[in-house]
Residue frames as a rotation matrix with the C-alpha (Angstrom) as fourth column:
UNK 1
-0.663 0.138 -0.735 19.35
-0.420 0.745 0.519 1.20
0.619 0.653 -0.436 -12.38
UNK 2
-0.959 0.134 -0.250 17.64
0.278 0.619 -0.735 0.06
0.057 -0.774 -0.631 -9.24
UNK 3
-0.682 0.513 -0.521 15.44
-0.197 -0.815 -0.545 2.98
-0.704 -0.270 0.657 -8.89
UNK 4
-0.259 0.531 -0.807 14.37
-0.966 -0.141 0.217 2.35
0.001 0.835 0.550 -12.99
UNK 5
-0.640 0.453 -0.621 13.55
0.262 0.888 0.378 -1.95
0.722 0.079 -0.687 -12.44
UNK 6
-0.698 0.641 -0.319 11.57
0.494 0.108 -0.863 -0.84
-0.519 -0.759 -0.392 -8.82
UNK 7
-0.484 0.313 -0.817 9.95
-0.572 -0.820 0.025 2.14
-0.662 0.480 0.576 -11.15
UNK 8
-0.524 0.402 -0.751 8.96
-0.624 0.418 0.660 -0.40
0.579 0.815 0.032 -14.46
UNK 9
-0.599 0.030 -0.800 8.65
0.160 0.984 -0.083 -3.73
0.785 -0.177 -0.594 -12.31
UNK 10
-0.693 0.251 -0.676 6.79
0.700 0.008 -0.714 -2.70
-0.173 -0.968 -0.181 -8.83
UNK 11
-0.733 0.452 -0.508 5.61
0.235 -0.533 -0.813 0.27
-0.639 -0.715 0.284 -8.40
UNK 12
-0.395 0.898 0.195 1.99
0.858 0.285 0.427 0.31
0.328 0.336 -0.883 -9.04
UNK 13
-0.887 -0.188 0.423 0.04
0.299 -0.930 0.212 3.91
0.353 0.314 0.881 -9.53
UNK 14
0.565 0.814 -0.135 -2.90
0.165 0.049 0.985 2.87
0.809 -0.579 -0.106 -7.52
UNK 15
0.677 -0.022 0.736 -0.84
-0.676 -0.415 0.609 3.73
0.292 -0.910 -0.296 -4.37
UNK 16
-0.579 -0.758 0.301 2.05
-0.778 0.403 -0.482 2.43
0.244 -0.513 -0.823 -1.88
UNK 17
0.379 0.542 0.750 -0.94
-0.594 0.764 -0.251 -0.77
-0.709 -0.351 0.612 -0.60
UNK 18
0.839 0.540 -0.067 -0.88
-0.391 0.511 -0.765 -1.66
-0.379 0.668 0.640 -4.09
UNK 19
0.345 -0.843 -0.413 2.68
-0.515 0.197 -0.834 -1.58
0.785 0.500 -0.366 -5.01
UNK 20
-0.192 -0.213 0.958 3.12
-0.942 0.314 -0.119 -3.19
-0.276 -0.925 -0.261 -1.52
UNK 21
0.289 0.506 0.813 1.30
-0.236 0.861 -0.451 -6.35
-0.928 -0.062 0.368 -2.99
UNK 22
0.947 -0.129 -0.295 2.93
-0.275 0.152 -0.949 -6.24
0.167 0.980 0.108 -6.13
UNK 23
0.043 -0.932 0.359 6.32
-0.945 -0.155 -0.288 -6.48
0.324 -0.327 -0.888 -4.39
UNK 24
-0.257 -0.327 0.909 5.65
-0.833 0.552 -0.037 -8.90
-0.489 -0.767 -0.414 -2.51
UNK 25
0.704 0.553 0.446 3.90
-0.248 0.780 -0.575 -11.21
-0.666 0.294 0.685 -4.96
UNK 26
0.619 -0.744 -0.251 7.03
-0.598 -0.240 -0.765 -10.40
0.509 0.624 -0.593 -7.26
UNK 27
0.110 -0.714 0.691 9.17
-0.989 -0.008 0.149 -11.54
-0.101 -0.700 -0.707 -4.56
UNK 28
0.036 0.469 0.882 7.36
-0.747 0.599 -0.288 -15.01
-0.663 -0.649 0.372 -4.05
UNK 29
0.835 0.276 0.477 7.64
-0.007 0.871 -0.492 -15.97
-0.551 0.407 0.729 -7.31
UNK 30
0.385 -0.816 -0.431 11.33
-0.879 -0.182 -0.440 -14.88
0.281 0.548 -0.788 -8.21
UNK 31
0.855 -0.181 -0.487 13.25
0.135 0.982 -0.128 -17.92
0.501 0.044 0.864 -8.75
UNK 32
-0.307 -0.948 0.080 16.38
0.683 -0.278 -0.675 -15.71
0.662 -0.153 0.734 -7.27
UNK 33
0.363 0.922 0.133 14.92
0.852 -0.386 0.353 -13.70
0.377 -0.014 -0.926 -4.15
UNK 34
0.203 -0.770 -0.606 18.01
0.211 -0.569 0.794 -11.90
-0.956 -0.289 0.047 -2.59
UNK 35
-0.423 -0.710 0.563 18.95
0.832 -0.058 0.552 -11.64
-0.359 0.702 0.615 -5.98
UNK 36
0.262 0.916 0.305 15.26
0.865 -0.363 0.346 -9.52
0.427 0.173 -0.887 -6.91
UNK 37
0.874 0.284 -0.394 15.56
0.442 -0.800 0.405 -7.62
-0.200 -0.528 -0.825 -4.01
UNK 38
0.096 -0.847 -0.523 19.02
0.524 -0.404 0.750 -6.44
-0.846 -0.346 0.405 -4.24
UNK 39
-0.411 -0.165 0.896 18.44
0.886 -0.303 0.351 -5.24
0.213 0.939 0.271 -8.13
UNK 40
0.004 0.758 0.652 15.52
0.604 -0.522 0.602 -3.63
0.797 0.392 -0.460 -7.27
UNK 41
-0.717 -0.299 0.630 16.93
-0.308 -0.675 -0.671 -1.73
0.626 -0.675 0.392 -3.77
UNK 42
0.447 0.893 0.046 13.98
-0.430 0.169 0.887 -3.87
0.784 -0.416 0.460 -1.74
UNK 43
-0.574 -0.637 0.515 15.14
-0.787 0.258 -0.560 -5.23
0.224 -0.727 -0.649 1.70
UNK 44
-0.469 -0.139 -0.872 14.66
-0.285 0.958 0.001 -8.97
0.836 0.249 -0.489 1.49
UNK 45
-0.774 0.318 -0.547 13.70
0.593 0.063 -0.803 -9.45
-0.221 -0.946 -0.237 5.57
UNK 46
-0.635 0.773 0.006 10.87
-0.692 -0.565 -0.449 -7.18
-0.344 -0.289 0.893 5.21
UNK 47
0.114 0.795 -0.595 9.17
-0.993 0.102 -0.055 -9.32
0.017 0.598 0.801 2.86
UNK 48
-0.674 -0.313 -0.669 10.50
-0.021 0.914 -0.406 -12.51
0.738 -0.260 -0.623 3.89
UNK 49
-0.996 0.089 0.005 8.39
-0.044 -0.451 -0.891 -11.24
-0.077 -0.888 0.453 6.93
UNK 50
-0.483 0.833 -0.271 5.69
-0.806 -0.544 -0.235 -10.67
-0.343 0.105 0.934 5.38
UNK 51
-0.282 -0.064 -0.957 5.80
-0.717 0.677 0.166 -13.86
0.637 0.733 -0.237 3.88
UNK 52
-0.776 0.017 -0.630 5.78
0.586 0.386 -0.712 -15.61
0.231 -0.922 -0.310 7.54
UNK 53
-0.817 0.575 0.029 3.30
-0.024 0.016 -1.000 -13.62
-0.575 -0.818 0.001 8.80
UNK 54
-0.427 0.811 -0.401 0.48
-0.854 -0.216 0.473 -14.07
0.296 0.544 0.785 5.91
UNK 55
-0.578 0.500 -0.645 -0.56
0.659 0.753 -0.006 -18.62
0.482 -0.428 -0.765 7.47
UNK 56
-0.707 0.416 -0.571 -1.42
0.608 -0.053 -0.792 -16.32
-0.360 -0.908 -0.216 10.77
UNK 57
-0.675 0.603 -0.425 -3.47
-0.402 -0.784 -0.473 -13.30
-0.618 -0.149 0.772 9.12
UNK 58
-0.471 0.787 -0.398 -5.29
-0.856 -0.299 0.422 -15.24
0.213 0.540 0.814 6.96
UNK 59
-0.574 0.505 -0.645 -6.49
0.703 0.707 -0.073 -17.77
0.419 -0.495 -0.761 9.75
UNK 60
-0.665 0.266 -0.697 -7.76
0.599 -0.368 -0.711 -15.07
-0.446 -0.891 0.085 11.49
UNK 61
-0.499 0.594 -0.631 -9.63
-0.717 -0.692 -0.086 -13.30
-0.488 0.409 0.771 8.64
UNK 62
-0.706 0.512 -0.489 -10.94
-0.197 0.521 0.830 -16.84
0.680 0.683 -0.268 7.56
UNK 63
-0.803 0.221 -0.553 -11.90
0.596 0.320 -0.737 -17.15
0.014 -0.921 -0.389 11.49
UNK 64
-0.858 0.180 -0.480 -13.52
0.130 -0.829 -0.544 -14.02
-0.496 -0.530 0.688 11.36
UNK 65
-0.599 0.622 -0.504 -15.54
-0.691 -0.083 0.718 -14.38
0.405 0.778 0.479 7.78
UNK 66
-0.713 0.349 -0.609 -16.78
0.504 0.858 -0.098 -17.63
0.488 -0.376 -0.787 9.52
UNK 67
-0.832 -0.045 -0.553 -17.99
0.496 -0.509 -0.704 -15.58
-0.250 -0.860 0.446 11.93
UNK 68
-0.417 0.301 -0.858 -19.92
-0.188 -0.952 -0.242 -13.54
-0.889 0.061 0.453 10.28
UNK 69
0.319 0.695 0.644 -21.25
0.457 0.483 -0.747 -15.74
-0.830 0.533 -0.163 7.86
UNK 70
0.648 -0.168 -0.743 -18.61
-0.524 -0.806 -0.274 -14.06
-0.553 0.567 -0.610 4.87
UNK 71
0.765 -0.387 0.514 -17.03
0.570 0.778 -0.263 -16.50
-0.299 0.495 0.816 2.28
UNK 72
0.403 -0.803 -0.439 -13.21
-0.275 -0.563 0.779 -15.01
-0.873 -0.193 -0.448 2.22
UNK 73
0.817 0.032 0.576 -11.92
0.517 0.401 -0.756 -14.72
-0.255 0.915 0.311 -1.33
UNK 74
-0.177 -0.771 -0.612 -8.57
0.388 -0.626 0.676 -13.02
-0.904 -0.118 0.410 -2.54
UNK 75
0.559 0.429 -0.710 -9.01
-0.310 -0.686 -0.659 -10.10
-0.769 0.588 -0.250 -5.10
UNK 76
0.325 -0.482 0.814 -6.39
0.664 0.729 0.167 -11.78
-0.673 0.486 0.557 -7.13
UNK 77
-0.645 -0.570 0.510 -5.23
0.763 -0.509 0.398 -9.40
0.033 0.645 0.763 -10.07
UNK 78
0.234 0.806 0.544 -8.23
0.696 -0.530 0.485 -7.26
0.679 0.266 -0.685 -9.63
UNK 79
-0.781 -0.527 0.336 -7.39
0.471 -0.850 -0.237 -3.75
0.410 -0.027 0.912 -8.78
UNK 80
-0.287 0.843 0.455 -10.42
-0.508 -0.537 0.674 -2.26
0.812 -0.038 0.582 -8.75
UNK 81
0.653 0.469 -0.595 -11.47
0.314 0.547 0.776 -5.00
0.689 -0.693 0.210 -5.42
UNK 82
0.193 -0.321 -0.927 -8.45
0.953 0.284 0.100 -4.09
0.231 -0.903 0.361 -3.76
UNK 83
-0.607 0.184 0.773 -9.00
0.220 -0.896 0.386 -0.48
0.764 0.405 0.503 -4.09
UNK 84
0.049 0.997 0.051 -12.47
-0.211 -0.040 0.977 -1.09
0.976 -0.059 0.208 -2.89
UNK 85
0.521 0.128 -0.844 -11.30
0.520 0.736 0.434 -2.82
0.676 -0.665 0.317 0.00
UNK 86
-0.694 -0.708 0.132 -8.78
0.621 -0.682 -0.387 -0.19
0.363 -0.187 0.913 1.16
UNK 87
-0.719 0.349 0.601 -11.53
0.155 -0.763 0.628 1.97
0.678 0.544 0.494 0.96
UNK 88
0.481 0.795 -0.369 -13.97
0.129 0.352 0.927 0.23
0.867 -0.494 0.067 2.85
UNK 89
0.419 -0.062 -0.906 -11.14
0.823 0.448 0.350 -0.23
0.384 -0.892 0.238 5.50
UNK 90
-0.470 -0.663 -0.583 -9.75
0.849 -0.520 -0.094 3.10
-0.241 -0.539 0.807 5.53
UNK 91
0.286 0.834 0.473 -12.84
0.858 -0.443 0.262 5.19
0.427 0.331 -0.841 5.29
UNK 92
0.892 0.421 -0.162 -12.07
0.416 -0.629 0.657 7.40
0.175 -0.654 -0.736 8.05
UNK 93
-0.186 -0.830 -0.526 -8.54
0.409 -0.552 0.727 8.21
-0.894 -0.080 0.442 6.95
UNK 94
0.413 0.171 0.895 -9.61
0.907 0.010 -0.421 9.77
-0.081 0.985 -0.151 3.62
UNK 95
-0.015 -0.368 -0.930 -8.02
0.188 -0.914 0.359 13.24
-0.982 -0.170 0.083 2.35
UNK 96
0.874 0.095 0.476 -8.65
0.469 -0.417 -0.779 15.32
0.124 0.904 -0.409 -1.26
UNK 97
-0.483 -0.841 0.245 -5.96
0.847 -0.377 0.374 16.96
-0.222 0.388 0.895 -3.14
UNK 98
0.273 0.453 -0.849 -7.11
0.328 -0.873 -0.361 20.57
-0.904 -0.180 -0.387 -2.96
UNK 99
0.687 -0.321 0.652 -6.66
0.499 -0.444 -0.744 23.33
0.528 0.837 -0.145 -5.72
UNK 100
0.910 -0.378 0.168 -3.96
-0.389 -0.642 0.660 24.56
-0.142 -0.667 -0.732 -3.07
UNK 101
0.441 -0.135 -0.888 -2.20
-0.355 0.882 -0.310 21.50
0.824 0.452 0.340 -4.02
UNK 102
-0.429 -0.259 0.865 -2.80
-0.899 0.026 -0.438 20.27
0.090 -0.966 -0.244 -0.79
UNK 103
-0.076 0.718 -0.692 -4.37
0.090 0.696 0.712 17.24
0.993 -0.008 -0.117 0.62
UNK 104
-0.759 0.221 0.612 -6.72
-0.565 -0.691 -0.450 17.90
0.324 -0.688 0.650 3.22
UNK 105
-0.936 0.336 -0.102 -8.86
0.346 0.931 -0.114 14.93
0.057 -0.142 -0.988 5.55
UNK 106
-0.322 0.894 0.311 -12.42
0.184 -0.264 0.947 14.81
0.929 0.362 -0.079 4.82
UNK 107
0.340 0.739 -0.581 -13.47
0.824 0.063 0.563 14.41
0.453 -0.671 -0.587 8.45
UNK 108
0.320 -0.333 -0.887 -11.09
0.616 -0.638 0.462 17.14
-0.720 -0.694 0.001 10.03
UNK 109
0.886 -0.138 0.442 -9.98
0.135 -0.836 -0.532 19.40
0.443 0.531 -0.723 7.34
UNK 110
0.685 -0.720 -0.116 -6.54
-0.239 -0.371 0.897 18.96
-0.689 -0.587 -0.426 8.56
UNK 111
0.710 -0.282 -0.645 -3.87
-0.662 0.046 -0.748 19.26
0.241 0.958 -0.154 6.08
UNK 112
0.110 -0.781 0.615 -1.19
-0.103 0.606 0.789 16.25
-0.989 -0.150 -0.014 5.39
UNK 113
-0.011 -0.721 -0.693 1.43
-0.969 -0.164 0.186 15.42
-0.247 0.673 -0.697 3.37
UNK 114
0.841 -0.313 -0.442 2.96
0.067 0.869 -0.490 12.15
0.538 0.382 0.752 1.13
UNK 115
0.748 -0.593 0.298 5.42
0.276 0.686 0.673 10.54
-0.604 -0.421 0.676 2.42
UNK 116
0.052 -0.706 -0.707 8.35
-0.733 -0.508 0.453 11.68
-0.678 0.495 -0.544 0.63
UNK 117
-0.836 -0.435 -0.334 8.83
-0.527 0.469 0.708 7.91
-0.151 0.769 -0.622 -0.48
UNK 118
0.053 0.982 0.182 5.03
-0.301 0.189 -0.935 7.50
-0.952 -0.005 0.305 -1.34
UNK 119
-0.302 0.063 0.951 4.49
0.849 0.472 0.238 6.18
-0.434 0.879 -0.196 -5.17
UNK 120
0.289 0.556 0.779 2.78
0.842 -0.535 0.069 9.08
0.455 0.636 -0.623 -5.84
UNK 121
0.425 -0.618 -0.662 5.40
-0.060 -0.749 0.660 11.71
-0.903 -0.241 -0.355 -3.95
UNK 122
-0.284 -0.956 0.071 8.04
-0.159 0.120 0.980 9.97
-0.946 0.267 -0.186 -5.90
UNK 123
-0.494 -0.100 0.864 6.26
0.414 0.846 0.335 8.44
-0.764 0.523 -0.377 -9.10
UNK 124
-0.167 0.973 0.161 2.80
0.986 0.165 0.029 9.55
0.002 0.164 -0.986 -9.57
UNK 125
-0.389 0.588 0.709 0.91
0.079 -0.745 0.662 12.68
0.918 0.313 0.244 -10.40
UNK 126
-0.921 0.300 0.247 -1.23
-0.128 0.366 -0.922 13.26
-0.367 -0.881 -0.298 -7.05
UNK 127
-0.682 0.731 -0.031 -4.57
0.511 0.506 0.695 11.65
0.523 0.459 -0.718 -7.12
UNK 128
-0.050 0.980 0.195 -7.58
0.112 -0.188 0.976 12.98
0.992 0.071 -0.100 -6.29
UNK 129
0.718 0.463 0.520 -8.61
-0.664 0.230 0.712 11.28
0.210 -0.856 0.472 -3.18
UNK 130
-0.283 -0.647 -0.708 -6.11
-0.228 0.762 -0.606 9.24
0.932 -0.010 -0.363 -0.98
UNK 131
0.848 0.472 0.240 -6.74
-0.319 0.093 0.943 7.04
0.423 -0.877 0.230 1.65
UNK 132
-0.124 -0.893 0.433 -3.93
-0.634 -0.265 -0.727 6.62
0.763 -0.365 -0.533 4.63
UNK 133
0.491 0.229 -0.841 -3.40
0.346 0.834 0.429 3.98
0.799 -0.502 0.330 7.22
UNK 134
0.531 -0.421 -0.735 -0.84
0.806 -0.016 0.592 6.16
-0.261 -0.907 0.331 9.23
UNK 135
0.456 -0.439 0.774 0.79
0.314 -0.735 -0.601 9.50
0.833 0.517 -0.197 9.60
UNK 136
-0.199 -0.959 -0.200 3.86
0.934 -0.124 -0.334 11.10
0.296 -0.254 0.921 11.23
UNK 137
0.897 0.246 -0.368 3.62
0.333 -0.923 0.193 14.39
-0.292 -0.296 -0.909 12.90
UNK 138
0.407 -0.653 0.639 6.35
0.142 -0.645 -0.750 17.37
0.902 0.396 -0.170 11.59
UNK 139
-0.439 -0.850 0.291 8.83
0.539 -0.509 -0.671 19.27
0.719 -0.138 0.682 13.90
UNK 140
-0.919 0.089 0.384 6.38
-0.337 -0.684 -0.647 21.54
0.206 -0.724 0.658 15.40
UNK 141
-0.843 0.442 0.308 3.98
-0.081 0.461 -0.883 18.92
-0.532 -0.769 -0.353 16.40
UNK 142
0.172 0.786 -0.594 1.23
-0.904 -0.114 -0.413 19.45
-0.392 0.608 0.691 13.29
């Protein structure tokens, strides 16, 4: 039952970012949050966290647009911006889904894997192109 409300209610097929920001906006506006998370198998403190640390990151990215002369706007429901924005920031982690059914990074040709619990390990069809903020080395060091 958990598995099928995180599955209908969360998880978002644009990727683990996106369903990351669906969660957490989900959270924010349940009227019952321990109550949310515990249906949906989600671990309250993480996102309670996350909740506490969004005042500080978005002084510093309003500091920074200042900076740079960049009027700082949230994508709000729009997918397609935060996509775009991913993109923009994770250019240089990028990786195609091969006809091997691999995925392989554009700059190194070096094969990697999903996350077992990725959205799109666990949910999703792979996509095309994915873009990665961090990866885990195997057993024998690859």
């Amino acid at each position: 039952e958990q598995k099928r409300l995180f599955r209908d209610e969360i998880v978002d097929l644009d990727g683990d970012h996106a369903t990351y920001v669906k969660a957490l906006r989900a959270f924010r506006e349940s009227p019952h949050p321990e109550q949310f998370c515990s249906e949906r198998a989600l671990d309250s403190g993480t996102l309670r966290s996350a909740e506490r640390s969004k005042p500080g990151l978005e002084r510093w990215l309003s500091e920074m647009a200042k900076e740079d002369g960049v009027v700082l706007a949230s994508c709000g429901e729009d997918g397609d911006s935060l996509r775009k924005a991913l993109c923009a920031g994770f250019f240089a982690r990028a990786a195609r889904f091969g006809s091997d059914a691999t995925f392989r990074t554009l700059r190194a040709d070096r094969e990697i894997g999903l996350h077992p619990l990725s959205v799109h390990a666990e949910f999703g069809t792979p996509p095309e192109y994915v873009v990665f903020c961090d990866f885990g080395l195997d057993a024998d060091g690859a």
